[in-house]
C-alpha positions as CSV (number, residue, x, y, z in Angstrom):
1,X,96.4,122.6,137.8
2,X,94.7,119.1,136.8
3,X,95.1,119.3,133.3
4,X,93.4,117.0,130.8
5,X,96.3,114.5,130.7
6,X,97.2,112.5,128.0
7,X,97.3,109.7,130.0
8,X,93.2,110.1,131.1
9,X,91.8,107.5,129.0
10,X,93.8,105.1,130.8
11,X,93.6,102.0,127.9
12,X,97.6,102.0,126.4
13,X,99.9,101.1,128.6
14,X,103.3,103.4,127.8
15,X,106.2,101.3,128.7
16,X,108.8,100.0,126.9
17,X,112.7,99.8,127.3
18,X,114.9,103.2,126.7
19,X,116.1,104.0,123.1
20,X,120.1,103.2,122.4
21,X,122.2,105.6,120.8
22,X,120.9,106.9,117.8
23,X,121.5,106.1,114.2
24,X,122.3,108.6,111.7
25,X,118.9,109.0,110.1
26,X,115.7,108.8,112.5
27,X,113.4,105.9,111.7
28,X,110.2,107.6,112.9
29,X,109.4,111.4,111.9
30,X,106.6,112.8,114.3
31,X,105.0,116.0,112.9
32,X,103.3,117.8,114.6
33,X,100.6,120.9,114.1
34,X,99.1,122.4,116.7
35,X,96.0,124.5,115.4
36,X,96.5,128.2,115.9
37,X,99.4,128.5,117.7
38,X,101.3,132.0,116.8
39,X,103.8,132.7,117.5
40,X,102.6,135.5,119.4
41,X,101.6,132.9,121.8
42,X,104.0,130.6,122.1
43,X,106.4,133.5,123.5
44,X,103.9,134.5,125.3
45,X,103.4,131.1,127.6
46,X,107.3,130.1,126.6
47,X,109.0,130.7,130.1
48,X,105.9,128.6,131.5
49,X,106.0,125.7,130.2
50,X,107.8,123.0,131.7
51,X,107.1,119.6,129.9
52,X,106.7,119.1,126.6
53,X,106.6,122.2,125.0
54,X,110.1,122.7,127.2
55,X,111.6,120.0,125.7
56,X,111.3,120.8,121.9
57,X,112.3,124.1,122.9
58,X,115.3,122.7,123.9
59,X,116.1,121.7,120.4
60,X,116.1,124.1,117.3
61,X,113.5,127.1,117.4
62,X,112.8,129.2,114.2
63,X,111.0,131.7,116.3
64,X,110.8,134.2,113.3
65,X,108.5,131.2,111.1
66,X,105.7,131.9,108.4
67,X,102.5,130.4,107.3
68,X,103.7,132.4,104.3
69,X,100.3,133.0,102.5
70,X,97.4,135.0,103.0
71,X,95.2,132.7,103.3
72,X,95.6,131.8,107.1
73,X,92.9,129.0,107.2
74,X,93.5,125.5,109.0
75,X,93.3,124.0,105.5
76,X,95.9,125.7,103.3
77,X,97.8,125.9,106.6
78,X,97.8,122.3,106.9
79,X,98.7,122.0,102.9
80,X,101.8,123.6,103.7
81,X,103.8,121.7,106.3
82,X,104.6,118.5,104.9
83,X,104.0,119.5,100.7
84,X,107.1,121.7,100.7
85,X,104.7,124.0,99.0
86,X,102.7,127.0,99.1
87,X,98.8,127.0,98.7
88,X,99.4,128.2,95.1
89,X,100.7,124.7,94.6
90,X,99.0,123.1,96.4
91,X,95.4,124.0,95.3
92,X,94.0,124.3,98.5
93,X,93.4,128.2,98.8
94,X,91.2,128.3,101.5
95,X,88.8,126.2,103.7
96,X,85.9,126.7,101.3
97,X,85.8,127.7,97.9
98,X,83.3,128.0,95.3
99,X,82.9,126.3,91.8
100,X,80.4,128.3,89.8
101,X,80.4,125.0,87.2
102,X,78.9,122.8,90.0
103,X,74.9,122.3,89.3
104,X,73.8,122.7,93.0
105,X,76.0,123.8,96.1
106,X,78.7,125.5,94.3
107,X,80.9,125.3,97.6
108,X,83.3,122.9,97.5
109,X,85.1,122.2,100.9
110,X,88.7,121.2,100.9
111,X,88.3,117.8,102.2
112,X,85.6,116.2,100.1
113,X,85.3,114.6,96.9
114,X,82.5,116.2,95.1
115,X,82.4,113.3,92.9
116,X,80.8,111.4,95.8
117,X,78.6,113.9,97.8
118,X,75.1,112.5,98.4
119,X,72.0,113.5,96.6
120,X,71.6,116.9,96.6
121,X,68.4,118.5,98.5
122,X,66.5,121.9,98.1
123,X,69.9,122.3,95.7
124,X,72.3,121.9,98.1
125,X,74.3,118.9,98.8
126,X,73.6,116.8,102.2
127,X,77.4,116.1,103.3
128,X,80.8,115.2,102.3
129,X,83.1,112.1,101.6
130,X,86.6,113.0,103.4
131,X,89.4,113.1,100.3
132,X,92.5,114.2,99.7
133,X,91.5,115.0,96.1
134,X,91.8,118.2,96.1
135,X,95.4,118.1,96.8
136,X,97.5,118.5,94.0
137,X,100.9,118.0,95.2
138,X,102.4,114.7,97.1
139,X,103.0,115.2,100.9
140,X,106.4,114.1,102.5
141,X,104.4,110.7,103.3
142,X,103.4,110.1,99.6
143,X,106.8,110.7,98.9
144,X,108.9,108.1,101.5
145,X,105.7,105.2,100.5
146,X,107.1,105.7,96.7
147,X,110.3,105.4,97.8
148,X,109.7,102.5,99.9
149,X,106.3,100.7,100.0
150,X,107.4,99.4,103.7
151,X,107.3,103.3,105.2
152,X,104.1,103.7,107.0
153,X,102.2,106.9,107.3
154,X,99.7,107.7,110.3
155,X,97.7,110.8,110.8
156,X,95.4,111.3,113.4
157,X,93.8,115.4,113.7
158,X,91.0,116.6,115.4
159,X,89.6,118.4,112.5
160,X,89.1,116.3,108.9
161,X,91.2,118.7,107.2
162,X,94.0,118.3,109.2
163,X,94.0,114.7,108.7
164,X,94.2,114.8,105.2
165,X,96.3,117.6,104.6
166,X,99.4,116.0,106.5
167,X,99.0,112.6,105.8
168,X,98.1,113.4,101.9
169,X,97.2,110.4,99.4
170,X,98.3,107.1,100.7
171,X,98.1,107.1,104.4
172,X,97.8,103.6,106.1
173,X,95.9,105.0,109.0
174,X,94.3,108.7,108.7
175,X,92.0,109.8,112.0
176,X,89.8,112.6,113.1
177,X,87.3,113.8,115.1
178,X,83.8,113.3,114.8
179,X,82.1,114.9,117.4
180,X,81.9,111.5,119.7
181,X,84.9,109.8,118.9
182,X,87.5,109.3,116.1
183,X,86.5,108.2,112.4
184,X,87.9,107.7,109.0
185,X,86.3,106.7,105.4
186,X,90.2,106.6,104.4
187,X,91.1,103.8,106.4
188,X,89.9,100.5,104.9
189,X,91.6,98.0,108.1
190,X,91.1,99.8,111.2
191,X,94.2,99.3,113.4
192,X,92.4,97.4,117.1
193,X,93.5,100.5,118.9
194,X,91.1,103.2,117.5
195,X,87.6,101.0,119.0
196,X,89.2,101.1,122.2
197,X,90.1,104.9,122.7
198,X,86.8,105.2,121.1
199,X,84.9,103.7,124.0
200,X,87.4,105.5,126.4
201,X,86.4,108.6,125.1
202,X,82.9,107.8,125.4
203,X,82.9,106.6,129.3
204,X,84.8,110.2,129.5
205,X,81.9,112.1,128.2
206,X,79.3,110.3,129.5
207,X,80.9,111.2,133.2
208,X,80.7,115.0,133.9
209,X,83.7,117.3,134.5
210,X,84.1,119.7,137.2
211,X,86.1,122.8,136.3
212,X,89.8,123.1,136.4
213,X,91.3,124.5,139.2
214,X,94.1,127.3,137.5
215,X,97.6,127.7,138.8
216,X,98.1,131.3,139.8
217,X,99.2,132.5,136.0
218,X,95.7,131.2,134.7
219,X,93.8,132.3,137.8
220,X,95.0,135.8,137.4
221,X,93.7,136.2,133.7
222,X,90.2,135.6,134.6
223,X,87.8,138.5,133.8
224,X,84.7,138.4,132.4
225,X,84.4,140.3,128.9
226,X,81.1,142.4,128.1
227,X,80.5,140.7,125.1
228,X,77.4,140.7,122.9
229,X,74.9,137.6,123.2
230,X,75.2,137.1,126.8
231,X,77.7,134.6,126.9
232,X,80.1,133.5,129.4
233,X,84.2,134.6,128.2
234,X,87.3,135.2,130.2
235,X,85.8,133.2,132.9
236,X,85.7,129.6,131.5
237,X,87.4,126.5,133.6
238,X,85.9,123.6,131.2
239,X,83.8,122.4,133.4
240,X,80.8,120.4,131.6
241,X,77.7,118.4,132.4
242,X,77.9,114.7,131.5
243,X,77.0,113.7,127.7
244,X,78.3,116.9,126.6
245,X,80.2,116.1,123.9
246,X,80.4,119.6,122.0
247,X,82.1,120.8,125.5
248,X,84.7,118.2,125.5
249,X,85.0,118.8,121.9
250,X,85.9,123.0,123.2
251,X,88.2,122.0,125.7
252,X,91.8,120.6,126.0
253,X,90.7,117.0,126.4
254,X,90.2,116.5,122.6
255,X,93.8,117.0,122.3
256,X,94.5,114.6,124.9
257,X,92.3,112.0,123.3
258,X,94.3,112.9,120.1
259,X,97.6,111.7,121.7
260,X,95.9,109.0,123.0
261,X,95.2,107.7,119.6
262,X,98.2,108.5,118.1
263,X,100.1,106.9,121.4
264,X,98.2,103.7,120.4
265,X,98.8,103.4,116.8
266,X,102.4,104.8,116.7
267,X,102.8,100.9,119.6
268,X,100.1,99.0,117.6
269,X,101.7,99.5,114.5
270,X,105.0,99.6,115.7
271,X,106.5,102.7,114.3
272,X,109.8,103.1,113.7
273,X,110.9,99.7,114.4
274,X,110.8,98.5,110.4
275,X,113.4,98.7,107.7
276,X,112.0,101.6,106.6
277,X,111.1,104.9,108.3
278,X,107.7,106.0,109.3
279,X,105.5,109.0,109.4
280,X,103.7,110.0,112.1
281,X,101.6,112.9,111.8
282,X,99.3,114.8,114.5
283,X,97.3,117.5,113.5
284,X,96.1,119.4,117.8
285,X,92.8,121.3,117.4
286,X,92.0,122.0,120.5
287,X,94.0,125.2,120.4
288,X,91.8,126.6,117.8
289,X,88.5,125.1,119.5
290,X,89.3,127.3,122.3
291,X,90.7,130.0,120.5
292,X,87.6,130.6,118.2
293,X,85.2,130.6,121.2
294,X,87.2,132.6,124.2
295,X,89.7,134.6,122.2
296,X,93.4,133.8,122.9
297,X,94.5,136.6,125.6
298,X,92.3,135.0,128.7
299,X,92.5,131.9,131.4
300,X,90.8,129.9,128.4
301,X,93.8,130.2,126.4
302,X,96.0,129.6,129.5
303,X,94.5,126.8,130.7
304,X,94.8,125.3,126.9
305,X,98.4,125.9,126.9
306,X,99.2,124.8,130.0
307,X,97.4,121.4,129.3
308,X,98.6,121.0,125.9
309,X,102.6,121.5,127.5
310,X,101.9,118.6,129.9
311,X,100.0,116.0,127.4
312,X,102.5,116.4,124.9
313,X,105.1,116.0,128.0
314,X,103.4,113.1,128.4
315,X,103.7,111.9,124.5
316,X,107.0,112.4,124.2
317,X,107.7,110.3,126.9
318,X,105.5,107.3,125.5
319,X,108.0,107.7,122.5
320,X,110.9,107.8,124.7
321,X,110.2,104.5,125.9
322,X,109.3,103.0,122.5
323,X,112.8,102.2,122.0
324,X,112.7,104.0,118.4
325,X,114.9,106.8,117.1
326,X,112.7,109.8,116.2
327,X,112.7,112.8,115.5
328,X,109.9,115.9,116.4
329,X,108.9,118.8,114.0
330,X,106.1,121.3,115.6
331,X,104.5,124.4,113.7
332,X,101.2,125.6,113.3
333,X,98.9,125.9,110.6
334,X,98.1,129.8,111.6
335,X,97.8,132.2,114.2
336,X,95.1,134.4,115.3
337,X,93.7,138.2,116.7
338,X,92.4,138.1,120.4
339,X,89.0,139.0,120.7
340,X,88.4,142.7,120.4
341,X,86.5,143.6,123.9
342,X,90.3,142.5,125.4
343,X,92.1,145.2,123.6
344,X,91.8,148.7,124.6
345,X,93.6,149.5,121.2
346,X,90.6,151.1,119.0
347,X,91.9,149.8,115.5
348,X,90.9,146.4,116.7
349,X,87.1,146.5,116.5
350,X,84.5,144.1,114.5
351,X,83.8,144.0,111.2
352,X,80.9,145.9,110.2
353,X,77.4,143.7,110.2
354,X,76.7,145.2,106.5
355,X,79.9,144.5,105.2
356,X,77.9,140.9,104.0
357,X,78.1,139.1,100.8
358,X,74.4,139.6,100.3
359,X,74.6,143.6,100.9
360,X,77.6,144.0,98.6
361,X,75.9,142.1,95.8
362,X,72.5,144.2,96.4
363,X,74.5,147.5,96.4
364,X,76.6,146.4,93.1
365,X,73.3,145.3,91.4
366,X,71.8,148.5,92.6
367,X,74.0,150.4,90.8
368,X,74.1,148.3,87.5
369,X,70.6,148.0,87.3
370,X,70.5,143.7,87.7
371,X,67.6,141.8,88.5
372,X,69.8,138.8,89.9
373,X,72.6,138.0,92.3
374,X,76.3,138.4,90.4
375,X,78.1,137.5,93.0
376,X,79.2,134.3,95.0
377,X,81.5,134.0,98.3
378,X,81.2,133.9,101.8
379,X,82.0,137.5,102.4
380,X,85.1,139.7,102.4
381,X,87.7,137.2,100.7
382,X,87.6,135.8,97.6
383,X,84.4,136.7,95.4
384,X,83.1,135.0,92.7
385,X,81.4,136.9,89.6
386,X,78.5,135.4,87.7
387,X,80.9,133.6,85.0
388,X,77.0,133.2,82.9
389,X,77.1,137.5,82.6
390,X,78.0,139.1,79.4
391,X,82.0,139.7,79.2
392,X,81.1,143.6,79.4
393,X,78.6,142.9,82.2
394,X,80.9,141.4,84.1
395,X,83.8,143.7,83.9
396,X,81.2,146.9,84.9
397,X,79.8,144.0,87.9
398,X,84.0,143.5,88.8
399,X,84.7,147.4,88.2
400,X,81.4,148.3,90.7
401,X,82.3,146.0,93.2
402,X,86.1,147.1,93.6
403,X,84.5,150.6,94.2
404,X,82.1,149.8,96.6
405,X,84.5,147.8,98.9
406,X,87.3,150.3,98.6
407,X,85.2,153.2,99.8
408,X,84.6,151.0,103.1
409,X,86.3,152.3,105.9
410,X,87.7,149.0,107.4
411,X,89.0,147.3,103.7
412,X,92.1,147.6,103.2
413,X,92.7,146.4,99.2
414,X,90.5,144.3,96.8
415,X,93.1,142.4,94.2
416,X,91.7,141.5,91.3
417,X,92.4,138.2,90.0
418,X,94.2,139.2,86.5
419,X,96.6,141.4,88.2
420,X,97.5,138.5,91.0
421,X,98.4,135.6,88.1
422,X,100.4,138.5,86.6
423,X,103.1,138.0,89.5
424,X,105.7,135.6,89.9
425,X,105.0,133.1,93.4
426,X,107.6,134.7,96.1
427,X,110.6,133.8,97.6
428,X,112.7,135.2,99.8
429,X,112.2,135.9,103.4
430,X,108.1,135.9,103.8
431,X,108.8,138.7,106.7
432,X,109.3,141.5,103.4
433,X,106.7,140.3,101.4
434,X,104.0,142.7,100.3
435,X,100.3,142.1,100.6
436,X,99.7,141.1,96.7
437,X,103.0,138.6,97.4
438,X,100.8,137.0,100.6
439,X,97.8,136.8,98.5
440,X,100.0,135.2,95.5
441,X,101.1,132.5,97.7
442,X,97.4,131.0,98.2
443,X,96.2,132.1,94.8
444,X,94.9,129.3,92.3
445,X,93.9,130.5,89.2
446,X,91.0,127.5,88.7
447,X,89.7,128.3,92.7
448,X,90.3,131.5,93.5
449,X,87.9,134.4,93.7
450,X,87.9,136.8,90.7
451,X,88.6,139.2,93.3
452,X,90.0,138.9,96.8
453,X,89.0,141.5,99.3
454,X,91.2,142.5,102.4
455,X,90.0,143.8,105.9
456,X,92.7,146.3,107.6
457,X,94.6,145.2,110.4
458,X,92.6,144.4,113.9
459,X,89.6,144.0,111.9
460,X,87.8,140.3,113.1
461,X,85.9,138.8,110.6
462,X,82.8,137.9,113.2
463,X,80.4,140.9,113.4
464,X,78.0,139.2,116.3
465,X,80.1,136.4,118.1
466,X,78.3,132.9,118.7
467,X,78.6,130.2,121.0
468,X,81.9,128.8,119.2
469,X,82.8,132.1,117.3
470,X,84.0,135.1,118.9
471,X,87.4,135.4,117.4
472,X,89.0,134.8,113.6
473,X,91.6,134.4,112.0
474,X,92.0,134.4,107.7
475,X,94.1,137.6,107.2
476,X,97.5,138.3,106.0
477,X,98.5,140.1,108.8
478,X,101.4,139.0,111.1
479,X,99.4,138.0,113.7
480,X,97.9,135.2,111.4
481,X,100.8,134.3,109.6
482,X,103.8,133.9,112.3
483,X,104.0,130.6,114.3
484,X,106.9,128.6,115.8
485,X,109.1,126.2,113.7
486,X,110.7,123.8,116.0
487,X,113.1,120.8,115.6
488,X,114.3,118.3,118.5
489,X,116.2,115.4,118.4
490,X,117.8,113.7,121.2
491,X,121.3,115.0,122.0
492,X,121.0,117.4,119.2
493,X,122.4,121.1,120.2
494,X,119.6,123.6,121.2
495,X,119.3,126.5,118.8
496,X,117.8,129.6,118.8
497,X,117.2,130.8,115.0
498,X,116.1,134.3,114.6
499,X,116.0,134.2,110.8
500,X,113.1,134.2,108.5
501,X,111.5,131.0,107.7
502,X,108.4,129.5,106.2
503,X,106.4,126.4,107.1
504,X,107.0,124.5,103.5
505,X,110.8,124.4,105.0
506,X,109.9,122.1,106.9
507,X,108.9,118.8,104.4
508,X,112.2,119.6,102.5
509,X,114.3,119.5,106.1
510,X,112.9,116.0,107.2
511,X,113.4,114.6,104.1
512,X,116.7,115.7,104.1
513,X,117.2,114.0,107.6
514,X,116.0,110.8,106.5
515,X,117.9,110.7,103.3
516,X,115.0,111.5,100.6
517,X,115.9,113.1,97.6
518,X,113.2,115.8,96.6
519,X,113.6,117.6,93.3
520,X,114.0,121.5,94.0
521,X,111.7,122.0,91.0
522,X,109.0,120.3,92.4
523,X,108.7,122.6,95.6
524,X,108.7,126.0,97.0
525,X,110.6,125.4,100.5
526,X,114.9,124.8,101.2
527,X,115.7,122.6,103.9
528,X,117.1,124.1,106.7
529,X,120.1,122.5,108.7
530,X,119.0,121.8,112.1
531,X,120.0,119.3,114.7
532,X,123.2,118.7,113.3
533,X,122.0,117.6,109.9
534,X,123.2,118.7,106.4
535,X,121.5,120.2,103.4
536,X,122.2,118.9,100.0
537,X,122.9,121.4,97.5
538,X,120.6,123.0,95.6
C-alpha cells in the first residue's frame, strides 16, 4: 500500500548520528494521543502492524487501559493524559458545555477564552480565542517548566483541543490544524519550521490524490454500506481532487503532516539535547477524522491504521537518529462504536430522530403548562434547567424531564446532578466501576448539566449521518472508554500488562521516570513501573 508517509512533505531532512547508551532518566518525553484509538482496535490491526505501532508494542502494553470517565470526548480525553487527573479535576467535562450566566451564546467550548470572544451577532458569539483557561489543573509540562524554566514543551495536534489539553498553560510551541495548514494564537515566536511544512502542505493539496491502492487485508473489507443520504462508505481509498482541503483534512495525510511538524520542531528546537528534559507532545486526529465519517470496522479504518503504523515508523526513526535519549508514551483520548448498518447485532441501531433537545423541552413544557424553553443542552447528555425558574418550578421542570427520558426505550439512566456530587471521585480499577462512578469522574459541579442523560449500549448518538458524521462516540460504555497504554524505551524489557489501568497513570509514570516529584494529593493517577523504572512511595 502507498501510505501517506511521513516523510511526503519532503522539507526536514531526518539524519543525524545514532543515540549512545542511555542515561538513567530520558531527556525528551514524546507523548503521544492518537484520536479514537480503542482498544478494540488496536487488537484488532495488532498482528498487522509492522513499523511503528510494532515497535512500541515491543515495550510495555497496558492492554486492559481506561479513559476512566464517562465523558468519552476528545477534550476531557485529552485533559486526562498528561494532568494525572480525571475530568472532575480537571474542569473540562465535555467538549461543549453551557453557562446559563453568559449574556449571549451560553456554550462555552473547551478551548476558548470567553473573555475574548468577538462581538457577539444575532446573540451568538462569532468565534473563539484558543486557551487553556479552562483547565484547572497543571499538565506534566507546567509542571517540569516550574521545576526548571530550561524544559521546553511542544505540542503540535490536529484538532485545537488537543493542543491545549497536552501541552496545558505554558507551552513554548503549541500547533494545530486549521483547515489549510497549522496555526497557533499561543505561540508568540514561531519556530522557522512551521512556514515551511505550512507551504509543503499547501503544494500537497493544491496537487490531487489518486486513491490508495490496499494491501489484501484492506482490499478485503471493502463493501459498500446502505446508508442513509446517499453517500459513499466502506468503499473509500482517499482519493481527492486537487484544492480539497476538507478531504486531506479526512484522510491519513493530516497525521503525516502532524509528524512532519513535530519532526521539525522536536530538530529546530533541539529537544532533548539541553540540561533539562523536554516535552514533546502529539495529539493524531486523523483516526477520529476517519472514524466519525466511515465508521471504524471497514477499509477506511484499515487503510488509517495501516498508514498511521508506517508514519509513526517513520517518526520514531527521525528520533532515533536525533542522538537524544527518549522515551515514548501512546494512549488515546477514547474509543468509539462502528457504524450501525455494519453490525448485524439489533441492539446497535440509531438514536431516535425525536429523542432532540428541542422535543424533550416541548414535551416537559407541555406537561407543566410553560410558555418558554427550560431547558439548555445539546441533546441526550448533560441538560441544563432554566436556573431564572422559581425553585419549585424547577424541581417539577427537573422531576418531568427525568420521567419523560426514562420512559424512552433506548435511555438507559438520567443522574441527577445532587445525587452525583453526593459520591466520592473513584478509585480502584475503572473496569468495576458502576455507571454513576463513570459519570462522577467527568462531573464538575460549576459545568455540568443539572441532569446527565444516558443512551443504552449500541445506541449512536447521530440519528441521520452527514458527510463527516456517521458514527459517535460520548458514552460510558467500554467501547468508548478502553484504549491502549503503551510504554517503550530503548532496551527496556517488553511487557504485556493485563491489569486495569487508567490514562491519568500515565503523567504520574513519566514524571517518575524523569525524576519529578508530584504530590499524591494533587492527582488522581499512581505511577506505574514500566521499562525498568521505580515508583516512589506513596
Amino acid at each position: 500500500m502507498k501510505s501517506f508517509r511521513f516523510a511526503a512533505l519532503c522539507c526536514i531532512a531526518l539524519s543525524a548520528p545514532l543515540a549512545a547508551q542511555s542515561p538513567a532518566k530520558p531527556k525528551l518525553v514524546v507523548a503521544i494521543a492518537v484520536d479514537q484509538l480503542s482498544s478494540d482496535l488496536f487488537e484488532a490491526y495488532r498482528l498487522h502492524f509492522t513499523r511503528g505501532l510494532k515497535r512500541l508494542s515491543s515495550g510495555t502494553v497496558f492492554r486492559n487501559g481506561y479513559q476512566a470517565h464517562a465523558a468519552s470526548e476528545t477534550c476531557p480525553g485529552h485533559s486526562t493524559i498528561l494532568t494525572g487527573s480525571h475530568p472532575a479535576r480537571t474542569g473540562i467535562i465535555a467538549n461543549n458545555w453551557f453557562d446559563p450566566a453568559l449574556a449571549n451564546d451560553k456554550k462555552v467550548y473547551c478551548a476558548e477564552d470567553v473573555r475574548r470572544r468577538p462581538p457577539p451577532a444575532d446573540g451568538k458569539s462569532g468565534g473563539y480565542t484558543v486557551s487553556a483557561t479552562h483547565l484547572k489543573v497543571p499538565t506534566l509540562g507546567d509542571r517540569m517548566k516550574a521545576a526548571n524554566p530550561a524544559s521546553r514543551v511542544v505540542s503540535v495536534a490536529g484538532k485545537d483541543r488537543a493542543a491545549v489539553m497536552l501541552a496545558g498553560h505554558r507551552g513554548d510551541q503549541v500547533w494545530w490544524w486549521s483547515g489549510k495548514g497549522f496555526t497557533s494564537n499561543l505561540t508568540p515566536r514561531p519556530a522557522a519550521v512551521v512556514a515551511q511544512v505550512n507551504s509543503g502542505i499547501a503544494k500537497l493539496i493544491a496537487r490531487p490524490r489518486p486513491d490508495l491502492i490496499p494491501p489484501p487485508l484492506c482490499a478485503a473489507m471493502a463493501r459498500r454500506l446502505d446508508i442513509p443520504g446517499d453517500r459513499d462508505l466502506g468503499i473509500v481509498r482517499f482519493g481527492r481532487a486537487a484544492g480539497d482541503a476538507a478531504a486531506y483534512r479526512n484522510s491519513p495525510e493530516v497525521d503525516g503532516a502532524t509528524l512532519v511538524l513535530a519532526a521539525g520542531l522536536a530538530r529546530e528546537l533541539r529537544l532533548g539535547s539541553g540540561a533539562a528534559t523536554d516535552l514533546l507532545a502529539i495529539g493524531l486526529s486523523a483516526t477520529d477524522f476517519v472514524g466519525h465519517a466511515y465508521g471504524n470496522g471497514g477499509i477506511e479504518m484499515c487503510l488509517q491504521m495501516m498508514s498511521l503504523d508506517r508514519d509513526l515508523g517513520d517518526f520514531l526513526g527521525f528520533l532515533d537518529r536525533l542522538g537524544v535519549d527518549y522515551v515514548v508514551t501512546l494512549t488515546a483520548d477514547h474509543g468509539v462504536a462502528d457504524v450501525p448498518e455494519r453490525d448485524d447485532d439489533p441492539v446497535t441501531q440509531r438514536i431516535d430522530a425525536s429523542l432532540t433537545l428541542e422535543n424533550i423541552d416541548s414535551n416537559v413544557r407541555s406537561k407543566l403548562g410553560l410558555s418558554r424553553p427550560v431547558l439548555l443542552g445539546e441533546g441526550i447528555g448533560d441538560i441544563y434547567v432554566d436556573r431564572t425558574l422559581a425553585p419549585a418550578v424547577r424541581a417539577r421542570v427537573i422531576d418531568a424531564t427525568v420521567r419523560f427520558l426514562t420512559a424512552q426505550p433506548q435511555v438507559h439512566s438520567v443522574l441527577r446532578a445532587a445525587d452525583i456530587a453526593k459520591l466520592a471521585i473513584p478509585t480502584g480499577a475503572p473496569s468495576g466501576w458502576t455507571v454513576p462512578q463513570r459519570v462522577r469522574a467527568s462531573f464538575d459541579a460549576q459545568r455540568s448539566g443539572d441532569l446527565i442523560a444516558i443512551l443504552k449500549s449500541g445506541i449512536t448518538q447521530i440519528a441521520a449521518p452527514g458527510p463527516t458524521y456517521a458514527a459517535a462516540h460520548g458514552s460510558p460504555w467500554d467501547y468508548d472508554r478502553r484504549v491502549p497504554i503503551m510504554f517503550w524505551r530503548k532496551g527496556a524489557e517488553a511487557q504485556e500488562r493485563s491489569e486495569a489501568t487508567a490514562t491519568v497513570d500515565i503523567m504520574p509514570t513519566l514524571a517518575s521516570m524523569i525524576g519529578l516529584a508530584i504530590p499524591a494529593r494533587q492527582i488522581d493517577g499512581r505511577c506505574l513501573a514500566v521499562n525498568g523504572s521505580t515508583c516512589p512511595r506513596r
